[in-house]
DOKOLSE-135870 format. One record per atom (N, C-alpha, C): residue number from 1; x, y, z; atom name; residue in one letter. Coordinates in Angstrom, 1 decimal, always signed. Layout:
BEGIN
<NUM,<X,Y,Z>,"CA","A">
...
***
This chain:
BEGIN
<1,<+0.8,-1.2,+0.0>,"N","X">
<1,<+0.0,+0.0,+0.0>,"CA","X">
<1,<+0.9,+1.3,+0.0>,"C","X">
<2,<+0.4,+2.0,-0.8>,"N","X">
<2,<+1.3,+3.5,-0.9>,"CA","X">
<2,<+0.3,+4.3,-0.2>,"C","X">
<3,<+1.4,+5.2,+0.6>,"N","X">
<3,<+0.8,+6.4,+1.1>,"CA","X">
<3,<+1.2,+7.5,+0.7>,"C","X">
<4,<-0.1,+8.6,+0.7>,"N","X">
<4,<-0.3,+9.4,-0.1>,"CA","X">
<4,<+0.6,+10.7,+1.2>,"C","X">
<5,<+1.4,+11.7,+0.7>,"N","X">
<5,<+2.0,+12.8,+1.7>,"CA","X">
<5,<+1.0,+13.8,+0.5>,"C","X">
<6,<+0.9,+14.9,+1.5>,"N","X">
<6,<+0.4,+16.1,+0.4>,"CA","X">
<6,<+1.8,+16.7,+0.2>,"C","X">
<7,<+2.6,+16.9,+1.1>,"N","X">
<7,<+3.6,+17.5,+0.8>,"CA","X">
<7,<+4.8,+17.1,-0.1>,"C","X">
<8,<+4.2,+16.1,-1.0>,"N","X">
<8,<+5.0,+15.7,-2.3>,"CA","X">
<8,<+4.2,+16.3,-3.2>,"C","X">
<9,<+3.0,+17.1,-3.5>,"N","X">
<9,<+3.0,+17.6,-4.5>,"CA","X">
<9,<+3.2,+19.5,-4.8>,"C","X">
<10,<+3.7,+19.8,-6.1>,"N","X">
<10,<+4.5,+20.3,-6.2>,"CA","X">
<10,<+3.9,+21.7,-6.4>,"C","X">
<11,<+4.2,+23.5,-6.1>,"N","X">
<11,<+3.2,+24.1,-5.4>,"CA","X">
<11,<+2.8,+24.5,-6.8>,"C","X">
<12,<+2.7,+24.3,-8.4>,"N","X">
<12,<+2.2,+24.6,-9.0>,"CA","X">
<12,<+0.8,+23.6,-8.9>,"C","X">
<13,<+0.8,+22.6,-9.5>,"N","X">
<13,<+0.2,+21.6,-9.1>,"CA","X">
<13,<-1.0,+21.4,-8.2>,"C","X">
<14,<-0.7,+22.1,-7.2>,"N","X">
<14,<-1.1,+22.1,-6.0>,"CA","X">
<14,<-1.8,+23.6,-6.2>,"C","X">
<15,<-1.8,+24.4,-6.7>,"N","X">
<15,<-2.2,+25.7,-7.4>,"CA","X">
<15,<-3.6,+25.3,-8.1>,"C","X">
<16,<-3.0,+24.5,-9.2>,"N","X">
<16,<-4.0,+24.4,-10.0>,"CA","X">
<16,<-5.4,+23.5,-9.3>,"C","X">
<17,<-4.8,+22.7,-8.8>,"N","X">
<17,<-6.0,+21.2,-7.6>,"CA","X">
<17,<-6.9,+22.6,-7.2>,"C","X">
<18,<-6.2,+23.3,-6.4>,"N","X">
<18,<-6.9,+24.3,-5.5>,"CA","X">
<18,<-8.0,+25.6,-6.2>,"C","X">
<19,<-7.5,+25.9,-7.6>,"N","X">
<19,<-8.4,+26.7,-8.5>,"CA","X">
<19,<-9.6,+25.8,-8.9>,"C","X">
<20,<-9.4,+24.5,-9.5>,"N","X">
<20,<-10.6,+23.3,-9.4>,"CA","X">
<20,<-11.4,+23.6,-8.4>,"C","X">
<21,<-11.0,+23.1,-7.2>,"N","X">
<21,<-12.1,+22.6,-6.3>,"CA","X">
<21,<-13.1,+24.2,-6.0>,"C","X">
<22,<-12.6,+25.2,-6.2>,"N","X">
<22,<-13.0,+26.4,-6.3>,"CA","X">
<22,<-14.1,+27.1,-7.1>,"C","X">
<23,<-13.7,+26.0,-8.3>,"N","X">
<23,<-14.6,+26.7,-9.2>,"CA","X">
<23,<-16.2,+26.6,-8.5>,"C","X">
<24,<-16.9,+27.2,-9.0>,"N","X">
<24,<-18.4,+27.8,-8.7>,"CA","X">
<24,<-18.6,+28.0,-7.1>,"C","X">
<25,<-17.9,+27.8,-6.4>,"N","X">
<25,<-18.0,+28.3,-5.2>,"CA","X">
<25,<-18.3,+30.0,-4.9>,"C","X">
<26,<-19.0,+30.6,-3.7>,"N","X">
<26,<-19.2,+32.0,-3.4>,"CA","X">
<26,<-17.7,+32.3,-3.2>,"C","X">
<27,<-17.7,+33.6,-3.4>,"N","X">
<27,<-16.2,+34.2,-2.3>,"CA","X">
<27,<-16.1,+34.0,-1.0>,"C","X">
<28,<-17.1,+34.1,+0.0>,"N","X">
<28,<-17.0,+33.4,+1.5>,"CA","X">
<28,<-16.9,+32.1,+1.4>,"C","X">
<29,<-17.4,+31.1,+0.5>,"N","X">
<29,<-17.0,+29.6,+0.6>,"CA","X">
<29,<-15.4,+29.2,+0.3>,"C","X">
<30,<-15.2,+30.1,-1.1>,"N","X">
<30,<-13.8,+29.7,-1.0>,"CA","X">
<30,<-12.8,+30.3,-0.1>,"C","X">
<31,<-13.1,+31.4,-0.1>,"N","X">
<31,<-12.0,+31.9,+1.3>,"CA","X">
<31,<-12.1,+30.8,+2.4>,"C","X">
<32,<-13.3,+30.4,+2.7>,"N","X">
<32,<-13.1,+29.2,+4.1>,"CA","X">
<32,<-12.4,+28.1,+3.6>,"C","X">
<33,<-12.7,+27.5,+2.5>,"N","X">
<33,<-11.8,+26.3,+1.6>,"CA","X">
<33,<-9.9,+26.5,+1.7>,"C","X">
<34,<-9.8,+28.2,+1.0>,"N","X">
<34,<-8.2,+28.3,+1.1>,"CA","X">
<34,<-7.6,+28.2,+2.6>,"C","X">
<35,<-8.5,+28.7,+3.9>,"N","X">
<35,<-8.3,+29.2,+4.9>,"CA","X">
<35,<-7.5,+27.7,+5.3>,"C","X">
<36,<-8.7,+26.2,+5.1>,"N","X">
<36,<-8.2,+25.2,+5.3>,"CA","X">
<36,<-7.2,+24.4,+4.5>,"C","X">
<37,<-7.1,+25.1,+3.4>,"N","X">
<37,<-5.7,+24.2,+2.9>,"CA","X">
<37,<-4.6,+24.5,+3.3>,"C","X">
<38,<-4.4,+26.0,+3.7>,"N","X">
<38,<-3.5,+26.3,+3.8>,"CA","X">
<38,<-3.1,+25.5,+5.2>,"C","X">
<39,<-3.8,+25.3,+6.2>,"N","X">
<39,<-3.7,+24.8,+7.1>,"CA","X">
<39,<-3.0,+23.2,+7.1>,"C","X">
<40,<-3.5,+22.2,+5.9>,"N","X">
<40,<-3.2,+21.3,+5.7>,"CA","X">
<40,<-1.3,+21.0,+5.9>,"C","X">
<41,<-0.7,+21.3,+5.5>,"N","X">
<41,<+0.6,+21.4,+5.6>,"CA","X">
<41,<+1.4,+22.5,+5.0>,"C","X">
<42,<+3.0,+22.1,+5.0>,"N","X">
<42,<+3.5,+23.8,+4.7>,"CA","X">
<42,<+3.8,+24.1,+3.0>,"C","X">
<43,<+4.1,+23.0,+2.6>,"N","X">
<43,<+3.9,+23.1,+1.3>,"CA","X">
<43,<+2.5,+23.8,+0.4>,"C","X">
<44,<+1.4,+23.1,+1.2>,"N","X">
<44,<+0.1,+23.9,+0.7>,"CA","X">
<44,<-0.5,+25.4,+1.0>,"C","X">
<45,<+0.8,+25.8,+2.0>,"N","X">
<45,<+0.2,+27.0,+2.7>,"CA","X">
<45,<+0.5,+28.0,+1.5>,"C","X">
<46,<+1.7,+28.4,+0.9>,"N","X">
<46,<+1.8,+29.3,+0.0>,"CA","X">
<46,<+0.9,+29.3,-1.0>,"C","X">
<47,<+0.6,+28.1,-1.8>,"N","X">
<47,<-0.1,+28.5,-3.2>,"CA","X">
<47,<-2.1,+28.6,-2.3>,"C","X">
<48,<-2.0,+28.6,-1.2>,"N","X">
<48,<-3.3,+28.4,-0.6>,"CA","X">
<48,<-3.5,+30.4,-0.4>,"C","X">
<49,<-2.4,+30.4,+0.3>,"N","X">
<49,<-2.5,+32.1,+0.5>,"CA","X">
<49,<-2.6,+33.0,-0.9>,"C","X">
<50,<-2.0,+32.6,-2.1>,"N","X">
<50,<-1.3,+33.3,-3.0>,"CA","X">
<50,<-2.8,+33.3,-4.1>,"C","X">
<51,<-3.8,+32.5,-3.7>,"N","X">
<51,<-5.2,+32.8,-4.2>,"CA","X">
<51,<-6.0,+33.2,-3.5>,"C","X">
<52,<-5.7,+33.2,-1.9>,"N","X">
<52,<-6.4,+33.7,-1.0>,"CA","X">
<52,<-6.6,+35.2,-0.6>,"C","X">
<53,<-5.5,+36.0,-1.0>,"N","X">
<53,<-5.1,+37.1,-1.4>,"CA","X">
<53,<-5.3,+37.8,-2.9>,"C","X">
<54,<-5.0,+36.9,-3.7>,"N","X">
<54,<-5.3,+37.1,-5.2>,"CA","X">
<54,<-6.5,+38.2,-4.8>,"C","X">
<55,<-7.8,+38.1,-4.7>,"N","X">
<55,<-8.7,+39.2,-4.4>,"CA","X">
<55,<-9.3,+39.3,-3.4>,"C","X">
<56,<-8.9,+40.7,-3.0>,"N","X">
<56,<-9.6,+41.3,-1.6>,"CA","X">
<56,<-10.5,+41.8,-1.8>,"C","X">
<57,<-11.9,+41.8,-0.9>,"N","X">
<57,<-12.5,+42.4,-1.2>,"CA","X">
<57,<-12.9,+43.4,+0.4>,"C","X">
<58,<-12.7,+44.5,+0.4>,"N","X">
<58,<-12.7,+45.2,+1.6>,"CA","X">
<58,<-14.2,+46.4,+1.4>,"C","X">
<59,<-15.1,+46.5,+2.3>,"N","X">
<59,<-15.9,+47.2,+2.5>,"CA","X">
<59,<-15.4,+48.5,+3.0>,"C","X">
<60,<-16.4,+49.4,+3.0>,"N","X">
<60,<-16.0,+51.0,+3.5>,"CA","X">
<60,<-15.6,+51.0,+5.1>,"C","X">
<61,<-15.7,+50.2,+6.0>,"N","X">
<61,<-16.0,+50.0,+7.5>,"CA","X">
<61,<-14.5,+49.3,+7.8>,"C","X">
<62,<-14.2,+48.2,+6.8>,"N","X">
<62,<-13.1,+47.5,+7.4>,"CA","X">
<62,<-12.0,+47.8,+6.6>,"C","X">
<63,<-11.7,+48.9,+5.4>,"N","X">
<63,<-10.8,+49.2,+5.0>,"CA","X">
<63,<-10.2,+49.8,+5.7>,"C","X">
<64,<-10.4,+51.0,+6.3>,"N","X">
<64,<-9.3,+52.1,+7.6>,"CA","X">
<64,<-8.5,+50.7,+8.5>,"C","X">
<65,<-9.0,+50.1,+8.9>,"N","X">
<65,<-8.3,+48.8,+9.6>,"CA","X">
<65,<-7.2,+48.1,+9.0>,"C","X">
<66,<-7.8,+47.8,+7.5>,"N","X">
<66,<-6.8,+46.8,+6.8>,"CA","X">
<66,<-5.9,+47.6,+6.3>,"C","X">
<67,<-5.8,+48.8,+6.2>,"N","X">
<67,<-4.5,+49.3,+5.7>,"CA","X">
<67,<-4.0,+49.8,+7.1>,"C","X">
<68,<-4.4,+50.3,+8.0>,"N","X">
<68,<-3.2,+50.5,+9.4>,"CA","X">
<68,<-2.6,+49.1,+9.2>,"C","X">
<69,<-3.4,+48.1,+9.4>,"N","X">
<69,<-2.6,+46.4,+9.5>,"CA","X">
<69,<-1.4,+46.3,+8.7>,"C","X">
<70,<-1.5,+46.3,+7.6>,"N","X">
<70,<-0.7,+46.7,+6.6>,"CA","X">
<70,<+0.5,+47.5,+6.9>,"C","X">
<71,<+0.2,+48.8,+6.9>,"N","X">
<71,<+1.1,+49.8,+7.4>,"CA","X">
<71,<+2.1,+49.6,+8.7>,"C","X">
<72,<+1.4,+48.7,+9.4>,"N","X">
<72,<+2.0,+48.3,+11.2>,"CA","X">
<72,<+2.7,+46.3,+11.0>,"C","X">
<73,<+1.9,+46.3,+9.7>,"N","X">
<73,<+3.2,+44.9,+9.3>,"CA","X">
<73,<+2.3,+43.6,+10.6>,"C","X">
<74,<+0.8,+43.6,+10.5>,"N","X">
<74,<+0.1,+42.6,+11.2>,"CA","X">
<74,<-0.9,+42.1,+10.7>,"C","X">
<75,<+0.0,+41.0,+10.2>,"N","X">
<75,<-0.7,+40.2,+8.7>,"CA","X">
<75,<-1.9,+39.0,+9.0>,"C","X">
<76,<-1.7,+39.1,+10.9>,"N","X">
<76,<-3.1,+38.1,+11.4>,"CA","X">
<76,<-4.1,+39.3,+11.1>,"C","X">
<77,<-4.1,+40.6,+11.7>,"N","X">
<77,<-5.2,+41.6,+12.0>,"CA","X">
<77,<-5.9,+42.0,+10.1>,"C","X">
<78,<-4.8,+41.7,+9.3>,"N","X">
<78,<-5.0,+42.1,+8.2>,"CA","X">
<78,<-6.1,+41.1,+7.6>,"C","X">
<79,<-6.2,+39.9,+8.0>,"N","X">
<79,<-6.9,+38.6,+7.6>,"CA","X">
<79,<-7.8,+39.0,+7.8>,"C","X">
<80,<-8.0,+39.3,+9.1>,"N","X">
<80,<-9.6,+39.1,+9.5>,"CA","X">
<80,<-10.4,+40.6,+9.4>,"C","X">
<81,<-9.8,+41.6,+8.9>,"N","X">
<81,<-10.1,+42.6,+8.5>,"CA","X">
<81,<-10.8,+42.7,+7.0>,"C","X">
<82,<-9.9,+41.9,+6.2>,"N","X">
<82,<-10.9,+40.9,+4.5>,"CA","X">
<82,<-12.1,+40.8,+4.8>,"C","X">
<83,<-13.2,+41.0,+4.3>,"N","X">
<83,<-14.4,+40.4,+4.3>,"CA","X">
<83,<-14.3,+38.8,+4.1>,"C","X">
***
């Protein structure tokens, strides 16, 4: 029996798997999807962020926030300041 590591596959790869399972999803559904891949291990964390960020979408109320975050280099506060 072979076992499967995620962290053998390779972060394009693993890019693409992740734009798939995506497709037709809301923007809150996939943001919760990337939230957990990236979680999955460390290889999957970059290409998980790197669409996770691809588009922000910031309302009038939580932008003043996400850019102090930004500005002050606190990239947790900046997350949860995203819609």
């Amino acid at each position: 029996m072979v076992c499967f590591n995620p962290n053998d596959i390779p972060y394009e790869i693993a890019s693409c798997i992740f734009k798939c399972a995506l497709e037709g999803l809301s923007y809150s559904e996939a943001k919760g999807n990337l939230l957990r891949f990236q979680l999955v291990c460390k290889s999957w964390s970059k290409p998980a962020q790197q669409l996770l960020f691809k588009d922000v979408q910031l309302s009038f109320a939580n932008s003043t926030s996400f850019i102090q975050c930004i500005q002050h280099n606190v990239p947790q506060q900046a997350t949860s300041a995203v819609k």
